[in-house]
Biopython code that builds the backbone (N, CA, C, O; Angstrom):
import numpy as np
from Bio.PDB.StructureBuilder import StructureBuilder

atoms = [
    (1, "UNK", "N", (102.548, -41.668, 38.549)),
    (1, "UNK", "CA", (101.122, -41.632, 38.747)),
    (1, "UNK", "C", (100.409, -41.140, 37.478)),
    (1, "UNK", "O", (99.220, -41.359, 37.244)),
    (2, "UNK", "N", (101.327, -40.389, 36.604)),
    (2, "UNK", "CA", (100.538, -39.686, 35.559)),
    (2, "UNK", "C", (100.131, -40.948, 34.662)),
    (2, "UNK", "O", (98.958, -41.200, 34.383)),
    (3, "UNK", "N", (101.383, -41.827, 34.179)),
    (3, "UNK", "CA", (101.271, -42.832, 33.578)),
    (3, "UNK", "C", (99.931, -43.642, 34.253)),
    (3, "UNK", "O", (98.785, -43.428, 33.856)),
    (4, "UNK", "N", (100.164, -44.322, 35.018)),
    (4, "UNK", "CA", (98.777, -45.169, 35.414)),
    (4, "UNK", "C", (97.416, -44.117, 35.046)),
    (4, "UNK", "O", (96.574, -44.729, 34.389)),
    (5, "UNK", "N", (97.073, -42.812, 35.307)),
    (5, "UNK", "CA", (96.200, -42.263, 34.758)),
    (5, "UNK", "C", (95.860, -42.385, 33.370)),
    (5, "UNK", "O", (94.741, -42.547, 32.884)),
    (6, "UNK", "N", (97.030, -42.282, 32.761)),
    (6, "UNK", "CA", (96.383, -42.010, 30.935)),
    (6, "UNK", "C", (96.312, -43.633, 30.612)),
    (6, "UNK", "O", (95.361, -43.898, 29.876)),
    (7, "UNK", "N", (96.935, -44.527, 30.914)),
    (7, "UNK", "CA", (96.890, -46.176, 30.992)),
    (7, "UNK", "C", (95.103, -46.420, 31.600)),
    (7, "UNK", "O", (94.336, -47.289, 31.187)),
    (8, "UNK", "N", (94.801, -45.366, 32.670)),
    (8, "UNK", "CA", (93.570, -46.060, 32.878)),
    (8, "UNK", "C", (92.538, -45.426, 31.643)),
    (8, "UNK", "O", (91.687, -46.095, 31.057)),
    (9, "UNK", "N", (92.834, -43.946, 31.394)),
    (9, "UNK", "CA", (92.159, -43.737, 30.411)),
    (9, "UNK", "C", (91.826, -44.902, 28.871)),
    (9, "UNK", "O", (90.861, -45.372, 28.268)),
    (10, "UNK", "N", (93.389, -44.919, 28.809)),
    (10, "UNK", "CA", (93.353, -45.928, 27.658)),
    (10, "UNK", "C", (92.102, -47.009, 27.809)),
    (10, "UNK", "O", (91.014, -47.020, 27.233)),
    (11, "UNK", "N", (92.524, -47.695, 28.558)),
    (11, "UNK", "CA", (92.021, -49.208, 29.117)),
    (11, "UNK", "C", (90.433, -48.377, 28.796)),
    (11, "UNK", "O", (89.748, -48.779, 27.856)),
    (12, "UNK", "N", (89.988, -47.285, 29.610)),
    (12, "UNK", "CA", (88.399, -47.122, 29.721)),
    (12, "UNK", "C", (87.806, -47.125, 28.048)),
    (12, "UNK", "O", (86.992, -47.859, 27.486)),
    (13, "UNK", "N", (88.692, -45.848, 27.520)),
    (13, "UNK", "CA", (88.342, -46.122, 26.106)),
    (13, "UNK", "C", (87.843, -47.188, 25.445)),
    (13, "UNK", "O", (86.746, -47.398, 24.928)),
    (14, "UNK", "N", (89.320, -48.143, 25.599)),
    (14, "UNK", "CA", (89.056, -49.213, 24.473)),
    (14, "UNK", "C", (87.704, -50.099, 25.001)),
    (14, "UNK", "O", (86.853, -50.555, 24.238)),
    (15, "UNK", "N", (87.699, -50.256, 26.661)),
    (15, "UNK", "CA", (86.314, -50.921, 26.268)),
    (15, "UNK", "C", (85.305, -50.748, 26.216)),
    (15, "UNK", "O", (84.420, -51.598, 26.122)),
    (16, "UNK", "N", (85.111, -48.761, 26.300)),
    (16, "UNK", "CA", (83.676, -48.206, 25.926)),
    (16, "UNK", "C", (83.830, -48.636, 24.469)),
    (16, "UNK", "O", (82.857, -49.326, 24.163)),
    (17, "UNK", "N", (84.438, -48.532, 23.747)),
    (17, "UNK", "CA", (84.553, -48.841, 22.243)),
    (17, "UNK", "C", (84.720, -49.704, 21.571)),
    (17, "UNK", "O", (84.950, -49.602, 20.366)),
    (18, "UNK", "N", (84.616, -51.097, 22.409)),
    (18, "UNK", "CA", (85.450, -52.429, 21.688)),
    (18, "UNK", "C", (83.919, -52.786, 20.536)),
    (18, "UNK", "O", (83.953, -53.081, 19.342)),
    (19, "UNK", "N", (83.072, -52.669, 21.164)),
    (19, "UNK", "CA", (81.947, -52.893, 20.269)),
    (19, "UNK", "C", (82.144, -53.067, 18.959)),
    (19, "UNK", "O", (81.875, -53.998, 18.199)),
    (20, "UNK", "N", (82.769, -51.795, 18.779)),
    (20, "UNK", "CA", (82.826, -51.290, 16.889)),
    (20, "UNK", "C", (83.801, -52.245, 16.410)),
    (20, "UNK", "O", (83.616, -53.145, 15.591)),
    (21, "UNK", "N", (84.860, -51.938, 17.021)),
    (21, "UNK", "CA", (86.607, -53.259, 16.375)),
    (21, "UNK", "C", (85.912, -54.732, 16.730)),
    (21, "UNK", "O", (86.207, -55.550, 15.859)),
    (22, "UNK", "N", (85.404, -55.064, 17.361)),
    (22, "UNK", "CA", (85.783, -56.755, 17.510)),
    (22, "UNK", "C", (84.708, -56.938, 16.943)),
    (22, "UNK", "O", (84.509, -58.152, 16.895)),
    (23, "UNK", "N", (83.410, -56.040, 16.206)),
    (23, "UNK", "CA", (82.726, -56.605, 14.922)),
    (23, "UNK", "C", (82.973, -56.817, 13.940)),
    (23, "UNK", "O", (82.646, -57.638, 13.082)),
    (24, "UNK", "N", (84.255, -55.214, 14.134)),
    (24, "UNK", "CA", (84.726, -55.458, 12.627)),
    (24, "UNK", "C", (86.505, -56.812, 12.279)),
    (24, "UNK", "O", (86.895, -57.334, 11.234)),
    (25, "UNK", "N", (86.946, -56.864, 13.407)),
    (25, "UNK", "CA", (87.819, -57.676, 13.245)),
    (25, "UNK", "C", (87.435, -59.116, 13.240)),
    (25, "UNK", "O", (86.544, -59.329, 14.063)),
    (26, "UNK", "N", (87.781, -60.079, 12.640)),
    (26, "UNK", "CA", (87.427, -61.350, 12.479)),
    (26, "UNK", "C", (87.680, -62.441, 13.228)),
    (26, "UNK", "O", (86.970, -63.446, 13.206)),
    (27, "UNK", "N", (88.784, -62.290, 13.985)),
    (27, "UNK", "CA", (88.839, -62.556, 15.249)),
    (27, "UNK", "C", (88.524, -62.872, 16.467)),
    (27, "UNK", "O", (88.821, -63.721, 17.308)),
    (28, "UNK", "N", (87.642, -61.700, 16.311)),
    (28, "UNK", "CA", (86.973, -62.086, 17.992)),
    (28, "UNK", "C", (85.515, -62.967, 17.753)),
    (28, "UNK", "O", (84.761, -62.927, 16.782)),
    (29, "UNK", "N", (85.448, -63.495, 18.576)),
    (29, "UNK", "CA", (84.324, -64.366, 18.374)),
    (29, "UNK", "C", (83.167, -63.657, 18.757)),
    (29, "UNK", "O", (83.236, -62.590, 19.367)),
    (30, "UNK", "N", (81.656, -64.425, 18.290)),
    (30, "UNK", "CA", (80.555, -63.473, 18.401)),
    (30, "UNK", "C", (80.379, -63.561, 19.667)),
    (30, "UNK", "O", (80.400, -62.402, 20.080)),
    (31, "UNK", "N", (80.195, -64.369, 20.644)),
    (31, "UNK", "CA", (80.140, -64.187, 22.120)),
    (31, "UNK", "C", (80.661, -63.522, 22.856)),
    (31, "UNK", "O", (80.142, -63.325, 23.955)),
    (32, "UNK", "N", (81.829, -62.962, 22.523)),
    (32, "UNK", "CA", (82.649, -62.050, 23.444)),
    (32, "UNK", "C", (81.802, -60.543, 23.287)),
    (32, "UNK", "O", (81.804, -59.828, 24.289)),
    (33, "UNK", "N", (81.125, -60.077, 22.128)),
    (33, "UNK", "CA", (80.319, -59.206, 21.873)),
    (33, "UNK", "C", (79.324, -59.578, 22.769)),
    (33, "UNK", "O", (79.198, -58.739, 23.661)),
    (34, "UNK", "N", (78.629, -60.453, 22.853)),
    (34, "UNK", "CA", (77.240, -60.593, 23.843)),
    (34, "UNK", "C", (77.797, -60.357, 25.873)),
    (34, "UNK", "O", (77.022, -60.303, 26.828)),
    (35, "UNK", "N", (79.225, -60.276, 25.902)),
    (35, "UNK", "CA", (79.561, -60.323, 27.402)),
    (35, "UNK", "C", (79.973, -59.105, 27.194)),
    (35, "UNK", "O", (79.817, -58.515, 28.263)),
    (36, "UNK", "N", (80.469, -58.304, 26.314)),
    (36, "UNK", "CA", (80.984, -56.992, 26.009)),
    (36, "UNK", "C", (79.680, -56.430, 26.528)),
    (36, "UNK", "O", (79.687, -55.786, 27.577)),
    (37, "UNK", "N", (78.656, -56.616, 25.913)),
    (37, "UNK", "CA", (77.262, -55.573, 26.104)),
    (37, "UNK", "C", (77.365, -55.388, 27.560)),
    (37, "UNK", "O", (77.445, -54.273, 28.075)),
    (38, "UNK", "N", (77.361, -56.598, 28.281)),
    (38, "UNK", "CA", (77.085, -56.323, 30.027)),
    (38, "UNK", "C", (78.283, -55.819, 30.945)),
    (38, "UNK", "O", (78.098, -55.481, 32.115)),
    (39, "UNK", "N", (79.427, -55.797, 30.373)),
    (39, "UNK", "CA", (80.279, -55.555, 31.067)),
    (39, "UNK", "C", (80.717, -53.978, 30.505)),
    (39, "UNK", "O", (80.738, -52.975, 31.218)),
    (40, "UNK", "N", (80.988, -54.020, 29.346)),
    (40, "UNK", "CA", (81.513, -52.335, 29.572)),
    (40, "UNK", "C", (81.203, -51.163, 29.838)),
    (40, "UNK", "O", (82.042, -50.278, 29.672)),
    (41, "UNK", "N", (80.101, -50.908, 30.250)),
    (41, "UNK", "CA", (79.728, -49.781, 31.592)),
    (41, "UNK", "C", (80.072, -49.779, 32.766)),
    (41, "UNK", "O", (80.771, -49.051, 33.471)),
    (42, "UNK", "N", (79.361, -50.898, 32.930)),
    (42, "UNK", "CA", (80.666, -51.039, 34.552)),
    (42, "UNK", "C", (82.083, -50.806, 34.368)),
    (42, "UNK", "O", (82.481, -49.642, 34.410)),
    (43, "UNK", "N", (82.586, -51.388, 34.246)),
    (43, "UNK", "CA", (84.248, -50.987, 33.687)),
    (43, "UNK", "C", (84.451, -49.710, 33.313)),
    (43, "UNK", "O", (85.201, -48.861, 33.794)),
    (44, "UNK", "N", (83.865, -49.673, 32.601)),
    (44, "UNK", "CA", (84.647, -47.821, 32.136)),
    (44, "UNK", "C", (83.723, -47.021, 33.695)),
    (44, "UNK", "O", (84.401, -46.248, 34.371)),
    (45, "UNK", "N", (82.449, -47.245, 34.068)),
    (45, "UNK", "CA", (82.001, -46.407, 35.016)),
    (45, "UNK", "C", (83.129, -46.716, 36.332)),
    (45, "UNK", "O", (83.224, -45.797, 37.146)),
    (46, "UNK", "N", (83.871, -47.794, 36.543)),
    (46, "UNK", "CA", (84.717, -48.012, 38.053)),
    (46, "UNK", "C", (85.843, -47.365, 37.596)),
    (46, "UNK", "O", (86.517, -46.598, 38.283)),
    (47, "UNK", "N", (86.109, -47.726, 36.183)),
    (47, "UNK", "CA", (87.600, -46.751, 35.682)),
    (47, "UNK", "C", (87.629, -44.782, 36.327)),
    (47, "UNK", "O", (88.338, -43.970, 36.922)),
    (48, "UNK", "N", (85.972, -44.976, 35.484)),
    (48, "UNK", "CA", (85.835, -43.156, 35.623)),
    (48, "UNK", "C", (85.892, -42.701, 37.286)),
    (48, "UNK", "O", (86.676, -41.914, 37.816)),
    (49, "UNK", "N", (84.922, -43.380, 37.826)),
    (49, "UNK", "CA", (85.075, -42.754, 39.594)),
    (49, "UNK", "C", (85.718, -42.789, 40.202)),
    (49, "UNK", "O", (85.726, -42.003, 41.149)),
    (50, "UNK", "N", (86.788, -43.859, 40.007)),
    (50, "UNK", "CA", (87.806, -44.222, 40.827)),
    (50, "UNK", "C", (88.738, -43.197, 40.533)),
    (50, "UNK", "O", (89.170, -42.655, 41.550)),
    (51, "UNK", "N", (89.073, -42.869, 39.733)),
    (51, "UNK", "CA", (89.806, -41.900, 39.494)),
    (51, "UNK", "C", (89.561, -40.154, 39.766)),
    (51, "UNK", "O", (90.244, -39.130, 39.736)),
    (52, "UNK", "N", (88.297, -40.507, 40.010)),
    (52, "UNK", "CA", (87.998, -39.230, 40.454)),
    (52, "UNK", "C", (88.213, -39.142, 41.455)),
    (52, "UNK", "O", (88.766, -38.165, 41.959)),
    (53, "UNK", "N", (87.710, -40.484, 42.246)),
    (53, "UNK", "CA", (87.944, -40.373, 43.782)),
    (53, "UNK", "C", (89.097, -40.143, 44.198)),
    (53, "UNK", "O", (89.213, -39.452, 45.210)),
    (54, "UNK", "N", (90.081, -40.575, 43.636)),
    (54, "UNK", "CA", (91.558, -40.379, 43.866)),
    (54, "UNK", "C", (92.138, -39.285, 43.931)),
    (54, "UNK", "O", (92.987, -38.947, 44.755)),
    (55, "UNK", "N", (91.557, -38.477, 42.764)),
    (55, "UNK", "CA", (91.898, -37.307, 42.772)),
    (55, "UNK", "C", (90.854, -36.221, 43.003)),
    (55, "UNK", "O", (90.713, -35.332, 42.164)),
    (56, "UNK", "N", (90.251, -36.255, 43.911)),
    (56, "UNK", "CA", (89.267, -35.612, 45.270)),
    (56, "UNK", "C", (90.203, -35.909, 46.455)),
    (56, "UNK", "O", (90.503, -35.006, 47.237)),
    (57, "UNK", "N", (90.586, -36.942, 46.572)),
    (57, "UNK", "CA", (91.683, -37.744, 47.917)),
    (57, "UNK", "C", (92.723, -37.178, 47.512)),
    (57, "UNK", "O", (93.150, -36.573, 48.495)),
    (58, "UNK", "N", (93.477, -36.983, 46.554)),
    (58, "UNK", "CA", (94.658, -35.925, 46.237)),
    (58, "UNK", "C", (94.497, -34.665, 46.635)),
    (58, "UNK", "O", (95.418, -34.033, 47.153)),
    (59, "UNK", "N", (93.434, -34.227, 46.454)),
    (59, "UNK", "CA", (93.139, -32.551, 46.269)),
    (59, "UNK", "C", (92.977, -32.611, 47.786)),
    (59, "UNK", "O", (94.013, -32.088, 48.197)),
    (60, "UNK", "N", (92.198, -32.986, 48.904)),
    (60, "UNK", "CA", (92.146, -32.938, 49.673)),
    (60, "UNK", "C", (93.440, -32.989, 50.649)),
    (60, "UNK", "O", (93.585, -32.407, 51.724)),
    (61, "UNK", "N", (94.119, -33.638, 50.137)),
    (61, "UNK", "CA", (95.819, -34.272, 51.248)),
    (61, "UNK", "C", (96.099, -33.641, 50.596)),
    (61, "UNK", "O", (94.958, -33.178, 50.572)),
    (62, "UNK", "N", (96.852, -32.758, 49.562)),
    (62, "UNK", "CA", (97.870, -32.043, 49.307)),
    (62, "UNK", "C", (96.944, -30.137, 49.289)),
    (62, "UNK", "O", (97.577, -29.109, 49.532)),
    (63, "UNK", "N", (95.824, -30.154, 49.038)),
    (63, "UNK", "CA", (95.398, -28.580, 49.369)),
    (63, "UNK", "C", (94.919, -27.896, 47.594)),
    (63, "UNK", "O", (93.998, -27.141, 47.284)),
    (64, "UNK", "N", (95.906, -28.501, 46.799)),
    (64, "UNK", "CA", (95.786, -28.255, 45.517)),
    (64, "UNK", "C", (95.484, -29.421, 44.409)),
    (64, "UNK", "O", (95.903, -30.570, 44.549)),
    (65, "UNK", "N", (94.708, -28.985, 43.294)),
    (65, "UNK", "CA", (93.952, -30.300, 42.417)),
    (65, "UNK", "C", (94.875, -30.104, 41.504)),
    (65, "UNK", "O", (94.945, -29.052, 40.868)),
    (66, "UNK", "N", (95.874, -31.338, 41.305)),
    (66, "UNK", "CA", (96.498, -31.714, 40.335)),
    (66, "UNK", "C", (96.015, -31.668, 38.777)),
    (66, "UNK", "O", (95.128, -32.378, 38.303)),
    (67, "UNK", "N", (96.719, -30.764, 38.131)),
    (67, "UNK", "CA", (96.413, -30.003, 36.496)),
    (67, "UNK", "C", (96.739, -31.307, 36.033)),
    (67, "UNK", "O", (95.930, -31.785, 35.237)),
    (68, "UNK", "N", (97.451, -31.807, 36.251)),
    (68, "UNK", "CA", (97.586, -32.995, 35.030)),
    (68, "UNK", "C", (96.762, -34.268, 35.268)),
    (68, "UNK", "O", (96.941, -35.411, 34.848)),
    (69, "UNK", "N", (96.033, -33.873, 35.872)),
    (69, "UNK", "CA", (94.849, -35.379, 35.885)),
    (69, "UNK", "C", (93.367, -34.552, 35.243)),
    (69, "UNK", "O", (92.299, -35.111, 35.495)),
    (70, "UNK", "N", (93.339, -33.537, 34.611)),
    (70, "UNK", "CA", (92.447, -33.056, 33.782)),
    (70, "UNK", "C", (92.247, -33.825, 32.541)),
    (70, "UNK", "O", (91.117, -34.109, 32.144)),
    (71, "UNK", "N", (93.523, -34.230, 31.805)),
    (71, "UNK", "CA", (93.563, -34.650, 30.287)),
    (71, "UNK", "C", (92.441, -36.081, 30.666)),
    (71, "UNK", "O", (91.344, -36.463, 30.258)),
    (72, "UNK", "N", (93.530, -36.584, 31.745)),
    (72, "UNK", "CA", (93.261, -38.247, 31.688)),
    (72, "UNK", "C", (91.804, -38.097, 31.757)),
    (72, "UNK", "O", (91.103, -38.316, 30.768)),
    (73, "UNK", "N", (91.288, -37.708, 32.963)),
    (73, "UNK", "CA", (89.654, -37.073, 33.357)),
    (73, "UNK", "C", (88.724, -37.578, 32.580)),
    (73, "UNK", "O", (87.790, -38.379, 32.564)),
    (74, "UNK", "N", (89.635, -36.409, 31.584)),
    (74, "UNK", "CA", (88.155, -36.010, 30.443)),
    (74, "UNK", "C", (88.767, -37.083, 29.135)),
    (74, "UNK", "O", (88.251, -36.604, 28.125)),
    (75, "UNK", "N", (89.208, -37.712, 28.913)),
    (75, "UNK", "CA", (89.372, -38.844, 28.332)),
    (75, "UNK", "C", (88.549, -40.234, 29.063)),
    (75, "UNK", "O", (87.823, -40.994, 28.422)),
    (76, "UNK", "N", (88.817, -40.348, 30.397)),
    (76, "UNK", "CA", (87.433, -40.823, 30.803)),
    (76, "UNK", "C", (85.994, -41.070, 31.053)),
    (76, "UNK", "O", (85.281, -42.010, 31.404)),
    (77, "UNK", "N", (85.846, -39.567, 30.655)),
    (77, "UNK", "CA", (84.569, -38.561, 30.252)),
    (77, "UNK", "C", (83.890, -39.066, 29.062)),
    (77, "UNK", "O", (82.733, -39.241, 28.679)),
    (78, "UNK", "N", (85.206, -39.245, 28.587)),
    (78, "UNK", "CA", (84.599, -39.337, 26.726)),
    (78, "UNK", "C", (84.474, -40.418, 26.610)),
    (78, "UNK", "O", (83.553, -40.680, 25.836)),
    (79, "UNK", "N", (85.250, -41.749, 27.246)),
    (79, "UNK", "CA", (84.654, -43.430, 27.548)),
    (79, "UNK", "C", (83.537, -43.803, 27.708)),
    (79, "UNK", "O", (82.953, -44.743, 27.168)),
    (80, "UNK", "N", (83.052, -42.800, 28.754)),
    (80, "UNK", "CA", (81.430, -43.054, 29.522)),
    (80, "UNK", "C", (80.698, -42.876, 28.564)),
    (80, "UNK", "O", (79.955, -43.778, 28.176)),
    (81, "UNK", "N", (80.743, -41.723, 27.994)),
    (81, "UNK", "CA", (79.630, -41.086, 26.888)),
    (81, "UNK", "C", (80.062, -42.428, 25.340)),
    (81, "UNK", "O", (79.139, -43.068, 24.835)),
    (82, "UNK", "N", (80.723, -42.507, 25.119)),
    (82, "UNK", "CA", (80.992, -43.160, 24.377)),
    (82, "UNK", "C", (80.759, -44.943, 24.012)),
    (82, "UNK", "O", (80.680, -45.598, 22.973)),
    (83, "UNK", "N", (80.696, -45.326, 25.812)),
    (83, "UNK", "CA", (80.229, -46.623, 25.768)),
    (83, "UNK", "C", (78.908, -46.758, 25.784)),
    (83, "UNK", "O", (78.478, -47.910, 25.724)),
    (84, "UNK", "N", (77.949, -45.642, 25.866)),
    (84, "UNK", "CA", (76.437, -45.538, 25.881)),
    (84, "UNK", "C", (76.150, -45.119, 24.108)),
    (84, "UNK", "O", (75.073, -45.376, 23.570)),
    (85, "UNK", "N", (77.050, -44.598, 23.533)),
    (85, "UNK", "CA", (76.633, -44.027, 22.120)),
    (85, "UNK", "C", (77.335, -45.072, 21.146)),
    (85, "UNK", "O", (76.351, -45.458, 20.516)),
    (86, "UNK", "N", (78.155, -45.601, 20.755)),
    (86, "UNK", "CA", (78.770, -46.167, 20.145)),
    (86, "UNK", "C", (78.995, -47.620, 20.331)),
    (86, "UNK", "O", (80.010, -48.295, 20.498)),
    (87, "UNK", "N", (77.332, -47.975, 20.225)),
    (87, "UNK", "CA", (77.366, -49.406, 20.670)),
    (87, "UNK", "C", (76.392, -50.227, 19.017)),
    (87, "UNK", "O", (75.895, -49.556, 18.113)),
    (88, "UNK", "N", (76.395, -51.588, 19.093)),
    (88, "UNK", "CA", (75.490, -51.447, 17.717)),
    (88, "UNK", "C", (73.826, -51.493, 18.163)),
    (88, "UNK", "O", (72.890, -51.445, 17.364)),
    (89, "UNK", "N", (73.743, -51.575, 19.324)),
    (89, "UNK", "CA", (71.950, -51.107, 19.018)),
    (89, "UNK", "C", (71.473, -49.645, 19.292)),
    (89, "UNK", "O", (70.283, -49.328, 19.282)),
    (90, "UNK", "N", (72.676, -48.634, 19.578)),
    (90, "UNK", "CA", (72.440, -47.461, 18.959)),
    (90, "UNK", "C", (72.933, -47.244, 17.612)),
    (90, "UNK", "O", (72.133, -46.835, 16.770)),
    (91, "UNK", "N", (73.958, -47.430, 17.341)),
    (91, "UNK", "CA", (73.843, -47.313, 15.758)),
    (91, "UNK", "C", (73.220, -47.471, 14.535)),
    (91, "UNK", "O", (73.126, -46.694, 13.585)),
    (92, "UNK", "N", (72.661, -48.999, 14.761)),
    (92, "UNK", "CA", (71.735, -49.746, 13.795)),
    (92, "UNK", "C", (70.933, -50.435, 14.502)),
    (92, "UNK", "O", (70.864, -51.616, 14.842)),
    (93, "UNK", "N", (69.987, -48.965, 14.770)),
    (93, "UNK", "CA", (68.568, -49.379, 15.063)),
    (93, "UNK", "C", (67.868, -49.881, 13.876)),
    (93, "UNK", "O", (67.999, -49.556, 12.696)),
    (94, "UNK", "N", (66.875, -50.991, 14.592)),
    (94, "UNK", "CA", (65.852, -51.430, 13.838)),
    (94, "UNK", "C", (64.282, -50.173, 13.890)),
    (94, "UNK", "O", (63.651, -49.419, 14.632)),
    (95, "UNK", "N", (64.381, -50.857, 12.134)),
    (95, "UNK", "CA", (63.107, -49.990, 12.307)),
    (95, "UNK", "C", (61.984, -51.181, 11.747)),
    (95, "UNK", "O", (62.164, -51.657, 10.626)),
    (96, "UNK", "N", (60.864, -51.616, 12.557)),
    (96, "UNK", "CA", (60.173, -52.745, 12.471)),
    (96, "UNK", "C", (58.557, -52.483, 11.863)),
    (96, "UNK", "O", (57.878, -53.402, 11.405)),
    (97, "UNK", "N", (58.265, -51.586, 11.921)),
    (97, "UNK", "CA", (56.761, -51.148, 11.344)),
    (97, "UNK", "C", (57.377, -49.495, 10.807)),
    (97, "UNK", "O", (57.095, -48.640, 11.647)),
    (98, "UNK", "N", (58.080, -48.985, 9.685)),
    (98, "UNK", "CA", (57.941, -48.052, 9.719)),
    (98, "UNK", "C", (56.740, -47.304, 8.987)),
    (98, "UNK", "O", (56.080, -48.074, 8.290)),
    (99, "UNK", "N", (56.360, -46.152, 8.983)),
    (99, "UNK", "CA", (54.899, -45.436, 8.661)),
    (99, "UNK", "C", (55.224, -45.470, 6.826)),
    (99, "UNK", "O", (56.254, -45.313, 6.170)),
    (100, "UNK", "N", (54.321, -45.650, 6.591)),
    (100, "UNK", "CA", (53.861, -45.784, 5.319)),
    (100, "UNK", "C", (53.850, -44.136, 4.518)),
    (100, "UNK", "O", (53.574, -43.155, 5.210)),
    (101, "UNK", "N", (54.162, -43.984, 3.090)),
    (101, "UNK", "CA", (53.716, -42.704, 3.056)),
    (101, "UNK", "C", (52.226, -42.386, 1.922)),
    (101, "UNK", "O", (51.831, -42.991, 0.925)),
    (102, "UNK", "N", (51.907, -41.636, 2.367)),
    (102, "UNK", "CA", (50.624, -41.827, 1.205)),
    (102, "UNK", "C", (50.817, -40.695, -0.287)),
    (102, "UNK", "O", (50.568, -41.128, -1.413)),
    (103, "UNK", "N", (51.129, -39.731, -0.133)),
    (103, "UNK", "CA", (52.031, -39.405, -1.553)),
    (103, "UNK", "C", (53.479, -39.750, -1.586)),
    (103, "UNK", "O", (54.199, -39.207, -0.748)),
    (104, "UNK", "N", (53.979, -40.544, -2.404)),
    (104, "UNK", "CA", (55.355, -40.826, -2.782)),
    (104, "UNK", "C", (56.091, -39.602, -3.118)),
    (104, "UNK", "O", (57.168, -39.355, -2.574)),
    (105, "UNK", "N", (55.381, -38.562, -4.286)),
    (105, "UNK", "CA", (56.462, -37.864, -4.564)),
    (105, "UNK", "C", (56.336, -36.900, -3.571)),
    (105, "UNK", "O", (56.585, -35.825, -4.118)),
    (106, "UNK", "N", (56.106, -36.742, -2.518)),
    (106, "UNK", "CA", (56.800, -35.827, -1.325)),
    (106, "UNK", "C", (57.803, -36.446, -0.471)),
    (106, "UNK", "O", (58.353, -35.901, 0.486)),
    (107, "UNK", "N", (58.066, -38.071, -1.054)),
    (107, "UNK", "CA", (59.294, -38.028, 0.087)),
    (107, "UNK", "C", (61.112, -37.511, -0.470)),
    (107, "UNK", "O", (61.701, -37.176, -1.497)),
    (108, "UNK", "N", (61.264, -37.636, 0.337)),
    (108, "UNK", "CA", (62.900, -36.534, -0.059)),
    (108, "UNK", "C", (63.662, -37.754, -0.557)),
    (108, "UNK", "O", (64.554, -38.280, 0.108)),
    (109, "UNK", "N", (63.281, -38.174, -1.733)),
    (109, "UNK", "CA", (64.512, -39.058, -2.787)),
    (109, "UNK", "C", (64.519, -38.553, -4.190)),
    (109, "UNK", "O", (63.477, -38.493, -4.842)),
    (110, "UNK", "N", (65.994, -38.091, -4.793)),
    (110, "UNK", "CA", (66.687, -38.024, -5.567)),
    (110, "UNK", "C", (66.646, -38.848, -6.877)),
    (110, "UNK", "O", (66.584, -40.077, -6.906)),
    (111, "UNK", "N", (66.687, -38.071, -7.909)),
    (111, "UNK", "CA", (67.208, -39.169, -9.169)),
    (111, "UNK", "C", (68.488, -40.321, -8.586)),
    (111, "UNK", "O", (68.587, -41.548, -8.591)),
    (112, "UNK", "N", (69.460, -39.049, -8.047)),
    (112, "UNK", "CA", (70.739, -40.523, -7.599)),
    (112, "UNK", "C", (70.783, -40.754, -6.827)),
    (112, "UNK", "O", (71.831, -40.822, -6.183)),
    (113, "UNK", "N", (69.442, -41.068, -6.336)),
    (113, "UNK", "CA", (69.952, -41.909, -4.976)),
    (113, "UNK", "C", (69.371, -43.283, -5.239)),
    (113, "UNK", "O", (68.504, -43.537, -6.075)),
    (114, "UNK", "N", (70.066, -44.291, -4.269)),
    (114, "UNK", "CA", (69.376, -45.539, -4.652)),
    (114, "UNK", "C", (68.695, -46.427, -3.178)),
    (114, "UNK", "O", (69.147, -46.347, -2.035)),
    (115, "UNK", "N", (67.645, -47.153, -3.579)),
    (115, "UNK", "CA", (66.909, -47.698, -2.466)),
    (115, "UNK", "C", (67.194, -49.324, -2.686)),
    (115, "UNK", "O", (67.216, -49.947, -3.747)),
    (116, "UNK", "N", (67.446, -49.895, -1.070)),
    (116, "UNK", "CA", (66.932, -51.055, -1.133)),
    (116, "UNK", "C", (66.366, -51.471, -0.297)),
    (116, "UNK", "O", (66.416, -50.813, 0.743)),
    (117, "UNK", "N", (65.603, -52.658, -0.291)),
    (117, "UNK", "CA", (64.670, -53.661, -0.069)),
    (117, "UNK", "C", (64.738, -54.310, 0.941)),
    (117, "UNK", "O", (65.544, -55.058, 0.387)),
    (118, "UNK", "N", (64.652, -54.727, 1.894)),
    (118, "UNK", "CA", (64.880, -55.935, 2.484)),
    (118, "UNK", "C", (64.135, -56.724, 2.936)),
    (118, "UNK", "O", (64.565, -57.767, 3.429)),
]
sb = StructureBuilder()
sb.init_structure("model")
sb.init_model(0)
sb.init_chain("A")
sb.init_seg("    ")
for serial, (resi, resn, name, xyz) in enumerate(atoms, 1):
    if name == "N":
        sb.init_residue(resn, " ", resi, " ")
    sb.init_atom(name, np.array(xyz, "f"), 0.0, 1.0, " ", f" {name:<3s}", serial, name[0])
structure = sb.get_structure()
């Protein structure tokens, strides 16, 4: 049982996270990214409850909450949060009108730093 736990963890991970790899791998095609967006919350969210539920239904039939379904848990924990943060329209937000500044030399740029254009 432990195994199928950290297996489900796995599984939740990779597809709170596939976002980042199958942009960067060449491989996957761009559409699978556009079905990725709608599907991996759900998935990692049925991964995460279900497992909770299970082990609420454990704790309940046996009297005591199984220590070793903590790791997997909170590795599921970190899926959820992770498929909401580590996606690319949180990462690389657009910025479409940004504010103008009216003295230049108060904004915070460096001799070495460099700007571009787009």
């Amino acid at each position: 049982m432990i195994f199928l736990f950290y297996l489900l963890a796995l599984i939740a991970l990779a597809t709170g996270t596939a976002a980042i790899y199958m942009a960067i791998i060449k491989p996957f095609p761009v559409e699978w990214l556009y079905y990725h967006y709608f599907i991996r919350k759900p998935i990692v969210w049925a991964i995460s409850t279900g497992a909770l539920a299970w082990l609420t239904w454990e704790t309940g039939r046996t009297g005591t909450f199984p220590a070793w379904g903590i790791p997997p848990v909170f590795l599921m924990g970190l899926a959820v949060l992770l498929s909401y943060k580590m996606h690319q329209e949180n990462a690389f937000q657009a910025v479409d009108f940004p504010a103008m500044a009216e003295d230049t030399s108060g904004l915070p740029l460096k001799d070495d730093m460099q700007l571009a254009i787009v």
